[in-house]
C-alpha positions as CSV (number, residue, x, y, z in Angstrom):
1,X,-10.3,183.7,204.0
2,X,-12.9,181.6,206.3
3,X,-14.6,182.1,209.2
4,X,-13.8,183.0,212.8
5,X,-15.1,183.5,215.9
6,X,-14.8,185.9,218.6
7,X,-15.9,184.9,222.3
8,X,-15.6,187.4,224.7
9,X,-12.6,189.1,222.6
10,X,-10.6,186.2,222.2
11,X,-10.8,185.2,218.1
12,X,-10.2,181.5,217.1
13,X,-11.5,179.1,214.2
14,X,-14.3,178.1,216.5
15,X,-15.5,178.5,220.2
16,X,-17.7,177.0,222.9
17,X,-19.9,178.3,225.5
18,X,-21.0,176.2,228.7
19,X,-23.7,174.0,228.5
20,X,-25.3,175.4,231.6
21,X,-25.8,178.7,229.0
22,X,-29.1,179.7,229.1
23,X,-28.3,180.3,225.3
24,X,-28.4,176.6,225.0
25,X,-31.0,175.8,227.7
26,X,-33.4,178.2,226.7
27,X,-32.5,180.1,224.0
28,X,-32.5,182.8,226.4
29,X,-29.9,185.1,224.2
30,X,-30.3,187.9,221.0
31,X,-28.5,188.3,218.1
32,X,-28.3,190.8,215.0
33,X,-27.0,189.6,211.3
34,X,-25.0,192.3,209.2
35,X,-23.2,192.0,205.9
36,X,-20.7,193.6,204.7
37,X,-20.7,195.8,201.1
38,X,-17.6,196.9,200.7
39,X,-15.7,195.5,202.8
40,X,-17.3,197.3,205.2
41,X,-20.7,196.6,207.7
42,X,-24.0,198.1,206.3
43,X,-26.2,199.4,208.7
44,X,-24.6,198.5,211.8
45,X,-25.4,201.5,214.0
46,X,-29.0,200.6,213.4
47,X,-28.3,196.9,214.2
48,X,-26.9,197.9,216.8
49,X,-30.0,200.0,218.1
50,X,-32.1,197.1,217.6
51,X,-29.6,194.8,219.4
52,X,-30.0,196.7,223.0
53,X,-34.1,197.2,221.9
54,X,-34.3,193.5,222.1
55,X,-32.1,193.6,225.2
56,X,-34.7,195.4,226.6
57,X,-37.0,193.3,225.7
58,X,-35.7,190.6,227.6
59,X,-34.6,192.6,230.5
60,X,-30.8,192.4,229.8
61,X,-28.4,194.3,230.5
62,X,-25.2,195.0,227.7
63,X,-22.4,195.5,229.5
64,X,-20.6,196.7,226.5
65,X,-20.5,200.0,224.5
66,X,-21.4,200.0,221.2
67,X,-17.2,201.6,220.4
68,X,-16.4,198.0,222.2
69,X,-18.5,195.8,220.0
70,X,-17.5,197.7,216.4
71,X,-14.5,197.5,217.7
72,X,-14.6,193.3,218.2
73,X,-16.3,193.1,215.0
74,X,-13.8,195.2,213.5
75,X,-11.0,192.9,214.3
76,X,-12.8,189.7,213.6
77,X,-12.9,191.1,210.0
78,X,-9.8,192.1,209.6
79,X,-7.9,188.7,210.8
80,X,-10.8,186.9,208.5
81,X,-9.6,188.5,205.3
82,X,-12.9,188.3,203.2
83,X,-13.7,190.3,200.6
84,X,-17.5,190.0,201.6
85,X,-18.7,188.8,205.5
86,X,-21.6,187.7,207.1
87,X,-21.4,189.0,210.8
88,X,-23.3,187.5,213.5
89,X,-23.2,189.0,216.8
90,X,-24.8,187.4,219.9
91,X,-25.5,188.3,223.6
92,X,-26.5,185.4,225.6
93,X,-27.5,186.1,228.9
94,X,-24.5,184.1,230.4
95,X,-24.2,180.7,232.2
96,X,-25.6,179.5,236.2
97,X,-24.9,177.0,238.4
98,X,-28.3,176.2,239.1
99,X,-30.6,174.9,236.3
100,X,-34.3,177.0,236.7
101,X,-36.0,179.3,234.4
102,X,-35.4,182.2,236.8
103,X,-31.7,184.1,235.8
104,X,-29.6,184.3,238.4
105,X,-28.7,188.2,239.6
106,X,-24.9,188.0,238.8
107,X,-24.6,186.5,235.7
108,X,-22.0,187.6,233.3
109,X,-23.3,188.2,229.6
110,X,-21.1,186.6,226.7
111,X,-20.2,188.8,223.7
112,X,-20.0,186.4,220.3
113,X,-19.3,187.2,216.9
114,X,-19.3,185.1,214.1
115,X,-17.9,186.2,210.6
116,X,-17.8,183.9,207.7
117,X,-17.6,184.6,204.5
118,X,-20.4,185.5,201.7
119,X,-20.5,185.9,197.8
120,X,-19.2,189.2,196.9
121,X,-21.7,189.0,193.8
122,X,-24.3,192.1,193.6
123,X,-26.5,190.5,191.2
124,X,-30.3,190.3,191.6
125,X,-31.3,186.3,191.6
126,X,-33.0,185.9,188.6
127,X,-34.8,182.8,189.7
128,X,-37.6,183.7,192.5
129,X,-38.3,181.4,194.7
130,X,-41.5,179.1,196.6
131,X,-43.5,180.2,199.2
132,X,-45.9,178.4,201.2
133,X,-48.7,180.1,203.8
134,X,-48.6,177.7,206.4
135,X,-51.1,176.6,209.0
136,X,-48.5,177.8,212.0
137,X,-48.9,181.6,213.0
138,X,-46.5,183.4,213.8
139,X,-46.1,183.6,217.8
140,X,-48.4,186.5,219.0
141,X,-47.0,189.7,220.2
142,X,-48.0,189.4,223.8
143,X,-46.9,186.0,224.3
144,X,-43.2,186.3,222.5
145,X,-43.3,189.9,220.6
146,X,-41.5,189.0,216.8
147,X,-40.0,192.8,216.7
148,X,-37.4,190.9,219.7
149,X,-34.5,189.3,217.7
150,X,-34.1,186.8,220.2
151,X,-32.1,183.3,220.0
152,X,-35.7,181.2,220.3
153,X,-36.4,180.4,216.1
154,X,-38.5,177.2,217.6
155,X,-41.7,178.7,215.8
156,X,-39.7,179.8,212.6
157,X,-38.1,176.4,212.3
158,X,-41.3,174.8,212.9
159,X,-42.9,176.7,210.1
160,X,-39.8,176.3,207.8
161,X,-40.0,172.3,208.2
162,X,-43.5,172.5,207.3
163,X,-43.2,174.8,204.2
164,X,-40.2,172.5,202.9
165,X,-42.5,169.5,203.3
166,X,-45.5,170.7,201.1
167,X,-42.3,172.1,198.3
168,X,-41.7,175.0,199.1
169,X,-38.3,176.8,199.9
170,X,-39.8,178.9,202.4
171,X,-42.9,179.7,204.9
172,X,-45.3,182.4,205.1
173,X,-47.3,183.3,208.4
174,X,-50.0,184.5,209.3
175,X,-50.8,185.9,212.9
176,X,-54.2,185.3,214.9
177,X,-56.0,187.3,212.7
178,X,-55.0,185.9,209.6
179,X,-53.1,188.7,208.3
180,X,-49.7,188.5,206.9
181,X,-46.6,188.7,208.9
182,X,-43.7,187.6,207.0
183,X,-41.6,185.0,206.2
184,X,-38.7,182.7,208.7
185,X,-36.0,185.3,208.3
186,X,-37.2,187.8,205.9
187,X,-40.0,190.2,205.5
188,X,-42.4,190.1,202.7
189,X,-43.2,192.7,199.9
190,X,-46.0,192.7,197.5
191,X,-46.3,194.8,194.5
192,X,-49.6,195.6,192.3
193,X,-50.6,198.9,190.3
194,X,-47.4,200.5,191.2
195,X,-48.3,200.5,194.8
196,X,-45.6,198.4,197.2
197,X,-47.2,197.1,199.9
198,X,-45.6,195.6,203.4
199,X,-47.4,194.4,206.3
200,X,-47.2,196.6,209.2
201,X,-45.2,196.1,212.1
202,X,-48.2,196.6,214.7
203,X,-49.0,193.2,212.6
204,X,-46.1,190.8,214.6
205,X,-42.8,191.5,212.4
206,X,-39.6,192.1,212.8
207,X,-38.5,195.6,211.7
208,X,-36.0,194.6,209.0
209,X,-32.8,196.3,208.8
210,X,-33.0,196.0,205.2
211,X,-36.5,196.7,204.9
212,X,-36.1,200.2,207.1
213,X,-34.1,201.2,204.2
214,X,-36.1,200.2,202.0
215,X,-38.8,202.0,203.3
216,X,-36.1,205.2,203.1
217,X,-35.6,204.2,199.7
218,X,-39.7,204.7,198.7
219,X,-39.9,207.5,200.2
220,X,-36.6,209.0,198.3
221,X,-37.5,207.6,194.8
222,X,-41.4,208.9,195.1
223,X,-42.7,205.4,194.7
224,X,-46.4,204.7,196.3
225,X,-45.8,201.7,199.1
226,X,-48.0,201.3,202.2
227,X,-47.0,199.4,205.5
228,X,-50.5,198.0,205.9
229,X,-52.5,195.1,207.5
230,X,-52.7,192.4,204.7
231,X,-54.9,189.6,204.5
232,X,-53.6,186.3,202.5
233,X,-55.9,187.2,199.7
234,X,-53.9,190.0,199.0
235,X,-51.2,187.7,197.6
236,X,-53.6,186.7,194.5
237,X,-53.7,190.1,192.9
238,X,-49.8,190.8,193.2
239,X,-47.7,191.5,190.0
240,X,-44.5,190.9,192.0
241,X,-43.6,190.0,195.2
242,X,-39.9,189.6,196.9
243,X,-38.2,189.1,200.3
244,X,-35.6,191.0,202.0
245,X,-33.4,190.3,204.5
246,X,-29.8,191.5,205.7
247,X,-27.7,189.2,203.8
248,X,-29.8,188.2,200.9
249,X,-31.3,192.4,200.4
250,X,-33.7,191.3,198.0
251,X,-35.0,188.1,196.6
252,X,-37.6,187.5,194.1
253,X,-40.5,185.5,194.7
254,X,-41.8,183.3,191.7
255,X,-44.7,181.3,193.4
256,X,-46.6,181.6,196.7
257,X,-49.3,178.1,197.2
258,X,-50.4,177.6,193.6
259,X,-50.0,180.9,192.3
260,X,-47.5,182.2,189.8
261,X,-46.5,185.9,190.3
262,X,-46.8,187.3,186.6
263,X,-43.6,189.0,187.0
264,X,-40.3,187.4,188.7
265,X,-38.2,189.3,189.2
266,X,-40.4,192.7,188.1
267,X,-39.7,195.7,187.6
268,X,-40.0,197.0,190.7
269,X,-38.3,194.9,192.5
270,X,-35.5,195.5,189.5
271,X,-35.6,199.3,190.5
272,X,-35.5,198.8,194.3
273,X,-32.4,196.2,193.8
274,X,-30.2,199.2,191.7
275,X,-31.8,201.7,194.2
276,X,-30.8,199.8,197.5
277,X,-27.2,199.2,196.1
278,X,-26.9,202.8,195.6
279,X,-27.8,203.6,199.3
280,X,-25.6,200.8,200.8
281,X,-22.8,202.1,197.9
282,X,-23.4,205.9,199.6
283,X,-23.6,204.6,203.4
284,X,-20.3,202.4,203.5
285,X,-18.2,204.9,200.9
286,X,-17.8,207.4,204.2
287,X,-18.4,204.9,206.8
């Protein structure tokens, strides 16, 4: 059990790309995070989908089908031998000669997945954690559009570093209107009256894996939610708030600035944890 790495199909301990790769000159590269449940990845079609949106995005062009890339991740998993993996899977855009913003026309894209291993534990933290709205706004939608996974994290890590430094485990941002995004790798839920509220994509968010079905999940189970522009006042009349991401699903949030949620983790959040290991219990079973 451990971690390996596949570069371009070729699966070692670890592995190196040029430093001419615009990966590591400009961050010039996307990427997609699945877990495993099971054994097996969740959601990796959609991933998947998202992966060549973002390649879009960027103007890049996957020279791989998505049988190829299962496929690579496939074996990565099997020579790793974990009962539960993190899977990382990266496109950078390749590596030039010439050193200049603009990409040269026959560059070859690298393929990289990263598998490690992760806690097969399904059990909902029990202790939330802090969140901190930060000064730092999330990078606008015209200038760097947040629904891009792409390999530049410059204004996440920015807004991480300053959360950590006022005590707080993680950031909040808001964009140039002062409305909620979400958090540095996770999107943000907030629960009062029985209603679950998340901020909207049109907003500046990534459109969570997790929180797509999640979003399924609401709708199945009946429950109120709205994906809605939310200001940061908002945050003072929640009962319960949590993150989600891919690897983490849900966690709890206990304290956002100097306000305690009343309820960490509630009951919502309680009944969206059984409900979303359900679904990914019913997705992987035939996968």
């Amino acid at each position: 059990m451990g971690q390996l790495v596949n570069l371009d199909g070729v699966i070692a301990p670890t592995a190196s790309v040029s430093v001419l790769d615009r990966s590591f000159l400009y961050g010039d590269s996307i990427y997609e995070v699945v877990r495993t449940f099971g054994g097996k990845p969740f959601g990796l079609q959609e991933h998947l989908d998202r992966l060549r949106q973002s390649a879009a995005y960027l103007y890049l062009d996957i020279p791989w089908d998505d049988a190829h890339i299962q496929t690579e991740i496939e074996r990565t998993l099997q020579q790793a031998g974990n009962s539960e993996s993190y899977i990382r899977i990266v496109v950078t855009r390749g590596a030039q000669e010439e050193i200049g913003l603009m990409p040269s026309p026959d560059l070859q894209p690298h393929l990289v997945i990263i598998v490690r291993p992760i806690s097969p534990e399904r059990i909902l933290p029990q202790q939330g954690i802090r969140l901190r709205v930060v000064p730092r706004q999330r990078v606008a939608q015209l200038a760097l559009n947040p629904a891009a996974k792409t390999g530049n994290y410059l204004n996440n890590i920015l807004a991480l570093l300053e959360a950590r430094q006022n005590g707080a485990d993680d950031a909040l941002m808001l964009n140039s209107q002062g409305e909620l995004t979400e958090a540095t790798t996770s999107n943000l839920w907030l629960i009062s009256q029985g209603v679950v509220r998340t901020p909207a994509v049109e907003a500046g968010i990534l459109h969570g894996i997790t929180r797509y079905f999640l979003l399924k999940l609401l709708r199945q189970l009946g429950i109120p939610h709205e994906e809605i522009s939310l200001r940061a006042e908002a945050i003072w009349s929640a009962e319960e708030a949590f993150l989600s991401s891919s690897v983490r699903l849900l966690m709890p949030v206990a304290q956002i600035d100097d306000y305690s949620l009343p309820k960490c983790p509630g009951p919502m959040t309680r009944t969206l944890w059984q409900g979303l290991l359900d679904l990914m219990q019913e997705q992987t079973q035939y996968a």
